[in-house]
C-alpha positions in Angstrom: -27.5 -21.7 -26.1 -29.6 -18.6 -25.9 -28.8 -15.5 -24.3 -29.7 -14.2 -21.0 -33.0 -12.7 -20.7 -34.0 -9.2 -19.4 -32.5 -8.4 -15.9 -36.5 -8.0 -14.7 -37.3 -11.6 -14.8 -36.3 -14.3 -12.8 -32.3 -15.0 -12.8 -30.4 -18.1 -14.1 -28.1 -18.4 -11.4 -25.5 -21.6 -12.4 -23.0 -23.2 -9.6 -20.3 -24.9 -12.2 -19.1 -28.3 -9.8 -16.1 -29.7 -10.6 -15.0 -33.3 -9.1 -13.8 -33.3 -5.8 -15.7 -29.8 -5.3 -15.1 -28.6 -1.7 -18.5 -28.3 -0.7 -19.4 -25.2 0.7 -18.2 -23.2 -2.4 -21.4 -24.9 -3.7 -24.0 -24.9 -0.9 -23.4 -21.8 0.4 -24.3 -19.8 -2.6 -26.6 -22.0 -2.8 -28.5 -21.0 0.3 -27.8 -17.6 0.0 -30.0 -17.0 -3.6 -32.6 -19.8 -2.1 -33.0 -18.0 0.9 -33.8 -15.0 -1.3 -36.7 -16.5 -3.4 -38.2 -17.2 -0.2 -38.0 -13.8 0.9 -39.4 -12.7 -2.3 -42.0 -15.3 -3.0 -45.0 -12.8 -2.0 -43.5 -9.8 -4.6 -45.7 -8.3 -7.6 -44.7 -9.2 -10.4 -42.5 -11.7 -9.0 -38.7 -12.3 -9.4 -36.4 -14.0 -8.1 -33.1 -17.0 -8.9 -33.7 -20.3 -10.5 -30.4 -22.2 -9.2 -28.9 -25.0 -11.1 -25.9 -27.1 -10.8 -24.0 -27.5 -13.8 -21.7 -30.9 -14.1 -17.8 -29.3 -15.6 -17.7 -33.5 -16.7 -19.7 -35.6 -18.9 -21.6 -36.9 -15.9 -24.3 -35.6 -14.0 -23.5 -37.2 -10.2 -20.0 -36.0 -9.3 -18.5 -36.4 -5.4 -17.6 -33.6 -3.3 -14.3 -33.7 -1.8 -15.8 -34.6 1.6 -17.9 -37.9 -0.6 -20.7 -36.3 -0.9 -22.9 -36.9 -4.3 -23.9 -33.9 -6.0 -26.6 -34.0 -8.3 -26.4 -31.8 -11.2 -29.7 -31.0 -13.3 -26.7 -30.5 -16.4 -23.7 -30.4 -17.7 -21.2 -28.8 -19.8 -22.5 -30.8 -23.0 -26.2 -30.0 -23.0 -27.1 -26.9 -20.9 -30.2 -25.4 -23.1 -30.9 -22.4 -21.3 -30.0 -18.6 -20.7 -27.4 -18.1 -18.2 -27.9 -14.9 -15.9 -24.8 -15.3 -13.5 -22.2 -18.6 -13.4 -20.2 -19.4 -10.4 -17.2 -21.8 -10.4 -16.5 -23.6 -7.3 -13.4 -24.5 -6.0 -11.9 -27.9 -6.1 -7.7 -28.9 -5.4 -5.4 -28.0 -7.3 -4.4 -31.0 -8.5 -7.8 -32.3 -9.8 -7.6 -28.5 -11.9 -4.9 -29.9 -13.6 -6.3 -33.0 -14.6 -9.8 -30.9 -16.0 -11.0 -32.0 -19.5 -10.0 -28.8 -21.9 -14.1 -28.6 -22.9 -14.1 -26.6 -19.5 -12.1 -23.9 -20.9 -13.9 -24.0 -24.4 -17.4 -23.9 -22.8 -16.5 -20.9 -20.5 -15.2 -18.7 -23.1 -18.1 -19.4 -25.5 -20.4 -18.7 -22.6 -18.7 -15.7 -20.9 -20.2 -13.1 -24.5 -23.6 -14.1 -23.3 -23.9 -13.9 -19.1 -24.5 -10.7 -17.1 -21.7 -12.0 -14.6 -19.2 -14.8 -14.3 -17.4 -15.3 -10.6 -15.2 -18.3 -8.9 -15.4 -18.9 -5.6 -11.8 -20.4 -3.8 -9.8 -22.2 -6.3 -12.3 -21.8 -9.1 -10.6 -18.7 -9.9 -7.7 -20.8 -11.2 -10.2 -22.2 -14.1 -11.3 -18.6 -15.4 -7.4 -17.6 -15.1 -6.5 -20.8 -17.3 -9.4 -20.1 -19.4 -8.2 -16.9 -20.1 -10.8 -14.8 -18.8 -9.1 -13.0 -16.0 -6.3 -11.3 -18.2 -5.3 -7.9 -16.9 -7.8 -8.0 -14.0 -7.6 -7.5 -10.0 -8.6 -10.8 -8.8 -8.9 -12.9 -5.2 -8.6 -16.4 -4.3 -8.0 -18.5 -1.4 -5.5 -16.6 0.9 -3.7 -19.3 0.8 -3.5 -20.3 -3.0 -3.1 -16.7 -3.6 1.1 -16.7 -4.5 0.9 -19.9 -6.6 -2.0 -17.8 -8.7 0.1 -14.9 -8.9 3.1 -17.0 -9.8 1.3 -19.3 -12.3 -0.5 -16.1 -14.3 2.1 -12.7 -13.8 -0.5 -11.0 -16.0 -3.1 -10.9 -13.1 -3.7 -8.9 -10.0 -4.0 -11.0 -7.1 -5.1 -9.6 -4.1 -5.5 -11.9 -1.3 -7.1 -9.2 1.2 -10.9 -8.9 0.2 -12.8 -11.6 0.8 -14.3 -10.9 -2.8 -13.2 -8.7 -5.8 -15.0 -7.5 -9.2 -13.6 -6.0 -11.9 -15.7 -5.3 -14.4 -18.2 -8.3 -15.2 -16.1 -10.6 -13.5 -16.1 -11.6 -9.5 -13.6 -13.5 -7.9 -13.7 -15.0 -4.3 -11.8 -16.0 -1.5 -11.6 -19.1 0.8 -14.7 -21.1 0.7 -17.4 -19.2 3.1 -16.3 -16.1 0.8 -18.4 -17.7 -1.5 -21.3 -16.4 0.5 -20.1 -13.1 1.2 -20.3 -13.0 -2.8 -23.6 -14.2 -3.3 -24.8 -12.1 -0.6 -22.8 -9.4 -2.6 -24.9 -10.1 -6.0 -27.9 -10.3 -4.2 -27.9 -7.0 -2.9 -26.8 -5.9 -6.1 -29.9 -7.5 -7.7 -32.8 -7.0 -5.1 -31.3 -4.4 -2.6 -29.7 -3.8 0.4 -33.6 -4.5 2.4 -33.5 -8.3 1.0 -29.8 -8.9 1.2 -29.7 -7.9 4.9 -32.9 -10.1 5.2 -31.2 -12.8 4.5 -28.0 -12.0 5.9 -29.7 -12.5 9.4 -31.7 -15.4 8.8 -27.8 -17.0 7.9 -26.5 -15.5 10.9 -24.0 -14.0 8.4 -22.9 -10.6 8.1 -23.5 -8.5 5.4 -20.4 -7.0 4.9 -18.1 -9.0 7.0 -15.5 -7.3 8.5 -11.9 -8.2 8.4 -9.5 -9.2 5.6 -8.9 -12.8 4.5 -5.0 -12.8 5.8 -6.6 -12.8 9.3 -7.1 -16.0 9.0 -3.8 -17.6 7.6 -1.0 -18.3 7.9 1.5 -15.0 6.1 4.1 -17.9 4.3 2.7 -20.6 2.6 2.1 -24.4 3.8 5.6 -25.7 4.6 4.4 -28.7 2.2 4.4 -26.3 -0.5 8.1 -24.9 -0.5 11.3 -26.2 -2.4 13.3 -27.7 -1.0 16.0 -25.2 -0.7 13.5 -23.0 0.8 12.9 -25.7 3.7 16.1 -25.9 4.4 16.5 -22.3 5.0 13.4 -22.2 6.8 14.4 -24.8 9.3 17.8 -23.4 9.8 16.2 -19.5 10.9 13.1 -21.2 12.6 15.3 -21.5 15.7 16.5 -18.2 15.3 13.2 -15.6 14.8 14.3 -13.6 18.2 18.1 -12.8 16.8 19.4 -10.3 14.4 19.7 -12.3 11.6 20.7 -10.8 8.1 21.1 -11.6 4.0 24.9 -12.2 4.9 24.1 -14.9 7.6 21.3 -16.6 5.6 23.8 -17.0 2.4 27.1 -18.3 5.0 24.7 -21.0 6.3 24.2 -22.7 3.1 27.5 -22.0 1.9 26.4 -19.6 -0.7 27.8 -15.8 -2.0 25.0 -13.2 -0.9 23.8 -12.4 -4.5 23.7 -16.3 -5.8 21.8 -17.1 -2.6 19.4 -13.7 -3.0 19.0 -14.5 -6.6 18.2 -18.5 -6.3 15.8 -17.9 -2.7 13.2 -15.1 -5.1 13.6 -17.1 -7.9 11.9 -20.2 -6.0 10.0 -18.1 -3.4 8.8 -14.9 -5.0 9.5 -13.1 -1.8 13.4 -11.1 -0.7 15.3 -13.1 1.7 14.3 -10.1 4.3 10.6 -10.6 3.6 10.5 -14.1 3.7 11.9 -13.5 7.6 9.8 -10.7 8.1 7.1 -13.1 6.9 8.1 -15.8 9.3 7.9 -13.8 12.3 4.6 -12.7 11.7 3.4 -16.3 11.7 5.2 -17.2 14.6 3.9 -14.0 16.6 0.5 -15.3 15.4 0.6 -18.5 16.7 2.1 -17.4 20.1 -0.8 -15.2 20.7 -3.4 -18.1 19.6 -1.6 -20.3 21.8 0.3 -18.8 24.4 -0.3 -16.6 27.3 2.9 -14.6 27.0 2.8 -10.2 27.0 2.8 -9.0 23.7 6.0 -7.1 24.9 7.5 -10.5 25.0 6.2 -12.2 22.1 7.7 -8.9 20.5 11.1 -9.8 21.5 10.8 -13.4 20.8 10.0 -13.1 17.3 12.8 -10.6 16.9 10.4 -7.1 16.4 12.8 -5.3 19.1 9.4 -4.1 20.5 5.6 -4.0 20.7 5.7 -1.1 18.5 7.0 -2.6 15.6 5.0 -5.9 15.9 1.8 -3.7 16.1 3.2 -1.9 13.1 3.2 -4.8 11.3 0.1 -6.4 12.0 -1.5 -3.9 11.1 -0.6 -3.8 7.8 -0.6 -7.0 7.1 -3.7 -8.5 8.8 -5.3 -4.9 9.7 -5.7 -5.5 13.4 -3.5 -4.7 16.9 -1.6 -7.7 17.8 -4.1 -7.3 21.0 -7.4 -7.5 18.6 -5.6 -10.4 16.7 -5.4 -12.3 20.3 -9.3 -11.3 20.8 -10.4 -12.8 17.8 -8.5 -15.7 18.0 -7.1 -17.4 21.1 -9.4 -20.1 22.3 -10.8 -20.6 25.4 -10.4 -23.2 27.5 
């Protein structure tokens, strides 16, 4: 494979699709640089993107996770031409860890000759298992964050932005992030003039305001703990608005303090107290989506002791006043 040409002439911009690809990760990028060359199409000397899809299988028609074919114009085994920029969409976890190991092989071999490499959502998991994010402040899907920190100590996940780079390397979040990102090279390529340009005609913004954990949950899917963690789960769930402590955690599952401390951060990552601070935070989330209650009360319910402390600590979690949280997020009906 040759190497990338001269940053003055038009860009090899390469989506890597993966089976069971969520879609989005791969259309919106998509749009974003396509929506560029449109913009640009009038320019002297023009430049611009060239966008292909690149097949991580042997075959060039792979399914998105919602059945949709994707037709790739190559793959893995015969791409013949200089990369500028490869992105790597996201796809489930558990089709990652069935991925042939030429994935791995191809990226590393390819990473020496591109300007940039990125991942948008769970993609990040392939550069981390191809050993291309070692040392480096990465981002992911908020909620696939802990399992990436878990699975590779050596990185630095951050789940806040909803894109990171470091160095030649960009990670993304959750799956729209993967626009904020193009929209991100874009204006790192053309300038802010054409980036906002097409920000509008996307009715996106530019720089979109907010931090990913905005829109999560603060714990992980229940689906996802041990089962020792569900069962202490379920047994405080009950309990958020109480003063509950290490002591009374261990007693109700018949455990010393420091066996129970060391066994629930060996299979959670998190302190029994942050796990609980944790849980109250998603529960005072979901009773300002879904209830009309004061923030006053919802304080006490969720065992804050007052509205000061549960403003305290939305606000560093999720950077917004319990108040703006409800704003953005309760529905209307």
């Amino acid at each position: 494979m040759k190497t990338a040409e001269n940053n003055s002439e038009t860009k090899n911009i390469v989506l890597l699709v993966l089976p069971q690809v969520q879609l989005l990760d791969i259309a919106g990028p998509c749009d974003v640089f396509t929506s560029a060359n449109r913009f640009m199409v009038n320019e002297q000397p023009y430049s611009g993107y060239r966008i292909h899809l690149l097949s991580g299988t042997s075959e060039k028609i792979l399914y998105s996770g919602s059945g949709m074919p994707i037709m790739c114009s190559h793959t893995i085994y015969d791409i013949d031409f200089p990369v500028d920029t490869l992105l790597v969409g996201g796809t489930d976890l558990a089709v990652l860890n069935d991925l042939n190991t030429d994935i791995y092989t191809f990226l590393q071999k390819l990473t020496p000759k591109v300007r940039r490499m990125g991942s948008v959502c769970t993609g990040a998991f392939v550069l981390a298992k191809a050993g291309l994010l070692q040392g480096k402040q990465v981002t992911t899907h908020w909620k696939f964050a802990d399992i990436l920190q878990k699975s590779y100590p050596e990185l630095e996940v951050n789940v806040n932005p909803f894109f990171i780079r470091d160095q030649q390397i960009y990670t993304s979040g959750g799956v729209t992030s993967g626009m904020d990102l193009a929209l991100a090279l874009l204006e790192e390529d053309f300038g802010k003039a054409t980036a906002s340009e097409v920000a509008r005609h996307l009715v996106l913004h530019l720089h979109r305001p907010g931090i990913q954990p905005q829109f999560g949950n603060a714990l992980p899917d229940y689906d996802m703990m041990s089962p020792f963690i569900k069962e202490v789960r379920d047994l405080l769930k009950h309990k958020l608005g109480e003063h509950i402590s290490v002591e009374d955690m261990a007693e109700a599952v018949n455990m010393s303090v420091r066996n129970f401390s060391r066994v629930f951060v060996k299979e959670s990552g998190l302190t029994p107290g942050r796990f609980l601070e944790k849980m109250r935070l998603d529960q005072a989330k979901n009773m300002l989506e879904f209830t009309d209650l004061s923030i006053e009360m919802i304080a006490d319910k969720c065992g804050f002791g007052s509205s000061v402390s549960l403003r305290r600590l939305f606000l560093k979690h999720i950077s917004l006043s319990p108040s703006q949280y409800r704003k953005a997020f309760k529905g209307t009906e």
